[in-house]
C-alpha positions as a Markdown table, in Angstrom:
| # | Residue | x | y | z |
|---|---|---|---|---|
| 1 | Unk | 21.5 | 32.6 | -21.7 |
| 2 | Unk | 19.3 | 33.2 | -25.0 |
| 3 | Unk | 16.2 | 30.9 | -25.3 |
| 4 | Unk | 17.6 | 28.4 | -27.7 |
| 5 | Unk | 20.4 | 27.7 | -25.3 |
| 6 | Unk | 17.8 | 27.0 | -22.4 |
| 7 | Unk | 16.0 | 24.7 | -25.2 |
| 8 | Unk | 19.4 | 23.1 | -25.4 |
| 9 | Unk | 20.0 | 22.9 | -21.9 |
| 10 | Unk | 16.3 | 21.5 | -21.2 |
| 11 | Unk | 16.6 | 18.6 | -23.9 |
| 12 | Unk | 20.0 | 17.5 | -22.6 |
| 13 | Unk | 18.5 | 17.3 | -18.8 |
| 14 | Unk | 15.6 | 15.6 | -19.6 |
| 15 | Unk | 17.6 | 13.0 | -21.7 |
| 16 | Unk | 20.0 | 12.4 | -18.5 |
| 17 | Unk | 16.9 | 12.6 | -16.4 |
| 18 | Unk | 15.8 | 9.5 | -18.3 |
| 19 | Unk | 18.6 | 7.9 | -18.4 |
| 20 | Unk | 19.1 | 7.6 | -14.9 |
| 21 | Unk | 15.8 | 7.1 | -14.2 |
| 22 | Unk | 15.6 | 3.7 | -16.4 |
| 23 | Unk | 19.2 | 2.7 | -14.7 |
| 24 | Unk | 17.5 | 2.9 | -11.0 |
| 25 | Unk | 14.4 | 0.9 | -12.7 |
| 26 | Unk | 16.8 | -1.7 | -13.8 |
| 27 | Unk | 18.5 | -1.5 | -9.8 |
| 28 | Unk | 15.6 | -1.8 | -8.0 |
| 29 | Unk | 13.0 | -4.3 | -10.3 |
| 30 | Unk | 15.5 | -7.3 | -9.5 |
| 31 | Unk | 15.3 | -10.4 | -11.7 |
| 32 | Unk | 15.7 | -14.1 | -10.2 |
| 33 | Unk | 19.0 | -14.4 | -12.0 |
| 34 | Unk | 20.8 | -12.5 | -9.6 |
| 35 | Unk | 20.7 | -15.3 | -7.1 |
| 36 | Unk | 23.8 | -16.9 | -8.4 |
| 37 | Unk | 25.7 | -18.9 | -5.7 |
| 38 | Unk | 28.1 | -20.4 | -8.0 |
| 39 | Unk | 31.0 | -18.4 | -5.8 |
| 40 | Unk | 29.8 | -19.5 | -2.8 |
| 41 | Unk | 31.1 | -21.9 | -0.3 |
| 42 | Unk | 28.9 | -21.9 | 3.0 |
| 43 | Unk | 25.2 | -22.6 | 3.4 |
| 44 | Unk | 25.4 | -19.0 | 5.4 |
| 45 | Unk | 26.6 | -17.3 | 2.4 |
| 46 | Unk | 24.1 | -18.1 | 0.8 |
| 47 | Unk | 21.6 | -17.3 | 3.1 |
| 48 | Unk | 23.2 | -14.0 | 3.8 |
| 49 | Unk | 23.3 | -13.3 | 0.0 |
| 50 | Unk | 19.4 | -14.2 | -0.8 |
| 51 | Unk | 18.4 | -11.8 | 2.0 |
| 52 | Unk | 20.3 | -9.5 | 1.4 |
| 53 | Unk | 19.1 | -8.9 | -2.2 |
| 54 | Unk | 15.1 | -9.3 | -0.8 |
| 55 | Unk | 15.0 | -7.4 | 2.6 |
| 56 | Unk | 15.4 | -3.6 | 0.8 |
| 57 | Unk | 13.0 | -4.8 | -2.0 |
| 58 | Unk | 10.4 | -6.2 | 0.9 |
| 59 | Unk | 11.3 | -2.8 | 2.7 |
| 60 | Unk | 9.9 | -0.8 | -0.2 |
| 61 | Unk | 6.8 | -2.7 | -0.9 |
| 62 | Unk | 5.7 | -2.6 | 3.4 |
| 63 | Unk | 6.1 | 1.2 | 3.1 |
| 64 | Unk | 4.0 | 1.7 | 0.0 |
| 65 | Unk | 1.1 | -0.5 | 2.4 |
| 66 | Unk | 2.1 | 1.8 | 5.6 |
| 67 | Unk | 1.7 | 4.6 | 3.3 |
| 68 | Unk | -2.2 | 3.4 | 2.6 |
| 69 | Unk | -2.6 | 2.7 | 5.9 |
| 70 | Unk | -2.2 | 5.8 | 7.2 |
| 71 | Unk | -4.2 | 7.9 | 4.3 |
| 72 | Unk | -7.2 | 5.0 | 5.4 |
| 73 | Unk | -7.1 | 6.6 | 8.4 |
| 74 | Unk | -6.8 | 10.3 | 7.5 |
| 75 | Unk | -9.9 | 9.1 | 4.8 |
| 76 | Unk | -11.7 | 8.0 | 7.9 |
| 77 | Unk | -11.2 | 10.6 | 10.1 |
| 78 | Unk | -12.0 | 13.5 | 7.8 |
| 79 | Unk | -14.5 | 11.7 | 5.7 |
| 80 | Unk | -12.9 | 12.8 | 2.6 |
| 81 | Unk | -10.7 | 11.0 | -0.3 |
| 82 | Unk | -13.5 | 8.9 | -0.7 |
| 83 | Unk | -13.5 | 8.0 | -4.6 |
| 84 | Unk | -9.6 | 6.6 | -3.5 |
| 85 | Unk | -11.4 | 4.3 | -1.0 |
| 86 | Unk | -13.6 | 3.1 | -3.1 |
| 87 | Unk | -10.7 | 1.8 | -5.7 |
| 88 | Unk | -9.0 | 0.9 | -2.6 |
| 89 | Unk | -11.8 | -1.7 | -1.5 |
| 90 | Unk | -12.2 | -2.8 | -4.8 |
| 91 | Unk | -8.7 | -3.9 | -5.0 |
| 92 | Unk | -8.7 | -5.5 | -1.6 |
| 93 | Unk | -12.3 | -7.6 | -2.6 |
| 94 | Unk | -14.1 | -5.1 | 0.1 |
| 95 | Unk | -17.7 | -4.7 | -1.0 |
| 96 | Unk | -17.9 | -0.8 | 0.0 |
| 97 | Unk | -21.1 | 0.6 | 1.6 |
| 98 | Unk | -21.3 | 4.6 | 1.6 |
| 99 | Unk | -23.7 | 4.5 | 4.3 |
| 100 | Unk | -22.3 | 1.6 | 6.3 |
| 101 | Unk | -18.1 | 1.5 | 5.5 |
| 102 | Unk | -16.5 | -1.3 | 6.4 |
| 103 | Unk | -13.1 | 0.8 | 7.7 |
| 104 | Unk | -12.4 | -2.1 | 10.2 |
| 105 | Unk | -12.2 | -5.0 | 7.2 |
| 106 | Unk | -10.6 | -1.9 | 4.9 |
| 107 | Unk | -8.1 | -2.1 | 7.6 |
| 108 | Unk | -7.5 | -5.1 | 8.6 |
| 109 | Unk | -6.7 | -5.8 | 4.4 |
| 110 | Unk | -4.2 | -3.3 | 3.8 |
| 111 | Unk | -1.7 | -4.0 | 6.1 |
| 112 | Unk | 2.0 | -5.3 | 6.0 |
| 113 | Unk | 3.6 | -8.3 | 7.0 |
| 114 | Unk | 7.1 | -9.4 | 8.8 |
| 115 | Unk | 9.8 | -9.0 | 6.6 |
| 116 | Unk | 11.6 | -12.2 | 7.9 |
| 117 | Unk | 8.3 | -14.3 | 7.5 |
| 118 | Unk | 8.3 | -13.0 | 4.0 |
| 119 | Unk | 11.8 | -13.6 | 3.2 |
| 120 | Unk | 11.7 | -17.0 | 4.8 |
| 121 | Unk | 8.4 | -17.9 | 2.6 |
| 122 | Unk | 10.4 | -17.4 | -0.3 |
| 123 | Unk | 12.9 | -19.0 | 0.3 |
| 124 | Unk | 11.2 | -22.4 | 1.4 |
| 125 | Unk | 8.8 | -21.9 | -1.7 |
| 126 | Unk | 11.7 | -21.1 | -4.0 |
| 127 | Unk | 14.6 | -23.3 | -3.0 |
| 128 | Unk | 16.3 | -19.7 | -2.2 |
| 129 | Unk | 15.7 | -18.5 | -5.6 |
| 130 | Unk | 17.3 | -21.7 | -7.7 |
| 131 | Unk | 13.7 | -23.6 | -8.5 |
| 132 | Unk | 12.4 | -23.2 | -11.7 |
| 133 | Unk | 9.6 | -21.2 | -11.9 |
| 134 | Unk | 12.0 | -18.0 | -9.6 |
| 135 | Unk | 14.7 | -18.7 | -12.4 |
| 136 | Unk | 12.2 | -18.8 | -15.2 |
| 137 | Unk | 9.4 | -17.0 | -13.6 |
| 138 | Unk | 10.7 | -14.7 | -11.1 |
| 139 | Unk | 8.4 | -16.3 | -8.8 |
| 140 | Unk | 9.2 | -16.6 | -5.0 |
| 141 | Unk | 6.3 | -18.0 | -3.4 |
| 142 | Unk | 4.6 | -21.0 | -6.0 |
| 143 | Unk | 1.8 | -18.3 | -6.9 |
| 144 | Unk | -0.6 | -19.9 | -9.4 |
| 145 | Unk | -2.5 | -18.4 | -12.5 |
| 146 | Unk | -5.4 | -20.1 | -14.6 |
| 147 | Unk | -5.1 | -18.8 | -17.6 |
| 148 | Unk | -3.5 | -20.7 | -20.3 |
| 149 | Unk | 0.1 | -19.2 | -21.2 |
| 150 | Unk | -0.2 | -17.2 | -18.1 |
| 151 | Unk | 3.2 | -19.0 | -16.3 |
| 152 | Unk | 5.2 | -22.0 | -16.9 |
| 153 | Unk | 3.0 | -25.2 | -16.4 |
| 154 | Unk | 4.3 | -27.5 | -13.9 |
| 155 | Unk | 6.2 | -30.7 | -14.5 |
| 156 | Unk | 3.8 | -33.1 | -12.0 |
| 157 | Unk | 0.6 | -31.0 | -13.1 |
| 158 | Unk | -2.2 | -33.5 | -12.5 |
| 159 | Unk | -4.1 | -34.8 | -16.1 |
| 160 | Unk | -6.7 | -32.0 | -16.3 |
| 161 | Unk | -5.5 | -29.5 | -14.2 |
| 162 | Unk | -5.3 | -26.4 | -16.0 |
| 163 | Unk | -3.0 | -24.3 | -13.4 |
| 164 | Unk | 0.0 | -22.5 | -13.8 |
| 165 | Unk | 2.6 | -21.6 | -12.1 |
| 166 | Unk | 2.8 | -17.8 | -12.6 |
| 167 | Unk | 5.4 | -15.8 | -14.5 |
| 168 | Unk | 5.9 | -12.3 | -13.2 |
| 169 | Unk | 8.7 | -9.2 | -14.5 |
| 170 | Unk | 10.5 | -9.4 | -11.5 |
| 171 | Unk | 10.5 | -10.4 | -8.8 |
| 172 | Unk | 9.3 | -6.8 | -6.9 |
| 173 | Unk | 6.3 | -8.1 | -8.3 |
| 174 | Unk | 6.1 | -11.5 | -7.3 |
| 175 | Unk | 6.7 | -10.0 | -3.8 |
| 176 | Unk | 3.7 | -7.6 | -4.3 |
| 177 | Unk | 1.7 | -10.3 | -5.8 |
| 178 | Unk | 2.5 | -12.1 | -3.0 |
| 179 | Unk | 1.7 | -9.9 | 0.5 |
| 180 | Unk | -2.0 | -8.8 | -1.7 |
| 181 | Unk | -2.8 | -12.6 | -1.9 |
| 182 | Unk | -2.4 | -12.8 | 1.9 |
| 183 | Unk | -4.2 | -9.9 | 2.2 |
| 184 | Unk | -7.3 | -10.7 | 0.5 |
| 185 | Unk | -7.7 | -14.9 | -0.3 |
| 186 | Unk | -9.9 | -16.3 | 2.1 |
| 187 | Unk | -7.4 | -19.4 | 2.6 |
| 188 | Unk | -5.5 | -16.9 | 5.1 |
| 189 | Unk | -8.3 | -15.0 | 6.9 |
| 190 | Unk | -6.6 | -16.6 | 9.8 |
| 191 | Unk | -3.5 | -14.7 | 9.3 |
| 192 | Unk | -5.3 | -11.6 | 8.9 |
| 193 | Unk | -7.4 | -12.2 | 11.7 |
| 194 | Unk | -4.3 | -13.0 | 13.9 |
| 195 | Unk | -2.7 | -9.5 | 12.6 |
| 196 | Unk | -5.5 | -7.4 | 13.6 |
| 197 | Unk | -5.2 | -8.8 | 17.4 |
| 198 | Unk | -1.7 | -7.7 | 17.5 |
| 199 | Unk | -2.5 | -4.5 | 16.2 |
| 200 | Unk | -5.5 | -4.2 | 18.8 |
| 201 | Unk | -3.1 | -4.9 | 21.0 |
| 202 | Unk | -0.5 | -2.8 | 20.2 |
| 203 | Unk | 1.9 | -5.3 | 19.8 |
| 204 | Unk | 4.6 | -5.4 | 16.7 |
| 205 | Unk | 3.6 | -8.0 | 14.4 |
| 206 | Unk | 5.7 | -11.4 | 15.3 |
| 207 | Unk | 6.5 | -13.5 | 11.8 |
| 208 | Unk | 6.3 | -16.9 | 14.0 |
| 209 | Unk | 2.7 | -16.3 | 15.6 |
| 210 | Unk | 1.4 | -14.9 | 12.4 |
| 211 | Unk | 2.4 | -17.9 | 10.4 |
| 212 | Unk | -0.5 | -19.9 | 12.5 |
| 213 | Unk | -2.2 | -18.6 | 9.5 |
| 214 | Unk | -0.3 | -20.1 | 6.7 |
| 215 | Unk | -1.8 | -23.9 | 7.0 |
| 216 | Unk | -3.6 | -23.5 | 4.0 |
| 217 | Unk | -0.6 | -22.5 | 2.1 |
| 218 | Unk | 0.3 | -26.0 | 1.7 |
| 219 | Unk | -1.3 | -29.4 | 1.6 |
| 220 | Unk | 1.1 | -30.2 | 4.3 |
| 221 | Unk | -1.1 | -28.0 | 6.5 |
| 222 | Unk | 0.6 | -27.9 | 10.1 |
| 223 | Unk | 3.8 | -29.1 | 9.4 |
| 224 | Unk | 4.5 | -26.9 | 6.6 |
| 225 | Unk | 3.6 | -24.0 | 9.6 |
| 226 | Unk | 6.1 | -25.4 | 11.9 |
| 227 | Unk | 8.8 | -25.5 | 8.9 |
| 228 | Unk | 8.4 | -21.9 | 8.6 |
| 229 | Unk | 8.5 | -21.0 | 11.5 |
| 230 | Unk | 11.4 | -23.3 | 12.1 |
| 231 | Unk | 13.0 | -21.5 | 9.5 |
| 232 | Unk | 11.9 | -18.1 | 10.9 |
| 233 | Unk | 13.6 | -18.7 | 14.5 |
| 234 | Unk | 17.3 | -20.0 | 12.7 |
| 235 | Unk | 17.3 | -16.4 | 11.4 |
| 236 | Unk | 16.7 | -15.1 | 14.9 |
């Protein structure tokens, strides 16, 4: 094969390459719209349906947190990969310390979460994908911005409230939104605090003990807890 049949060969590769590569993109970064029930005829249709299209999407982001995780620990271990654990901590609102690292509260951060206390979250906050802001918004969870135009500003906002309701790609990225606000808002320290004890303990993380930690989710406090995890134990 002469060199301008390679070149040939080359560009048509790379075109396919992209191609396919923007068809898995459009797979994989879901949009709320896909939640259409119109077919549907039992309440466990539905249910099966909405999870069904979350759980591999929830799958992907708790491996890319395993994933950083475990080169935490390799970082930690080695005391190398240090400029990475810096950005890291950054991200995670960790004040870092070369001479006194935080790897516990590093730790305790970048972790994952249940998948069915995730998937039951969003439905409850999302009316299992039909509210407004998930059709709209691809928003799951009720995640707010402050920034004027940032989302879609909601119908019962109080006079002078300037909140939004955030509007997000997809909803991969509400989901990632999301698990790094429970990781890092102080409103669900609790939660965190309550994962590290089963990890100490070497226990699997339970979605119903760990959503103690979500009273300040709601103004409903305690009984938007026991709603979850009411929620939680019909999927069990």
């Amino acid at each position: 094969m002469n060199a301008r049949w390679l070149y040939v060969f080359f560009i048509i590769n790379s075109l396919f390459f992209s191609v396919a590569l923007k068809a898995q993109e459009k797979i994989t970064a879901q949009q709320a719209s896909v939640f259409d029930y119109s077919q549907v005829r039992t309440v466990a249709e539905k249910k099966r349906i909405f999870f069904s299209i979350l759980r591999p999407i929830i799958l992907s982001e708790l491996q890319l947190i395993a994933e950083k995780r475990q080169r935490i620990i390799r970082a930690r271990d080695k005391g190398d990969d240090i400029l990475w654990i810096k950005q890291l901590a950054t991200e995670y609102k960790i004040q870092w310390d070369d001479s006194n690292p935080d790897w516990d509260q590093l730790l305790l951060r970048v972790d994952g979460l249940p998948v069915d206390l995730i998937m039951v979250q969003a439905a409850n906050e999302s009316a299992w994908g039909l509210s407004r802001f998930a059709r709209q918004g691809n928003n799951l969870f009720g995640q707010w911005c402050f920034s004027k135009g940032c989302g879609l500003v909601p119908g019962q906002r109080t006079e002078g409230a300037r909140h939004e309701v955030r509007r997000f790609s997809s909803i991969n990225e509400s989901i990632t939104s999301y698990v790094h606000n429970i990781n890092t808002f102080g409103a669900y320290r609790e939660l965190r605090n309550l994962r590290g004890q089963l990890r100490e303990q070497d226990k699997p993380l339970d979605a119903i003990f760990l959503a103690q930690g979500l009273k300040q989710y709601s103004s409903r406090g305690m009984a938007y807890v026991e709603e979850i995890q009411s929620m939680i134990r019909s999927m069990r």
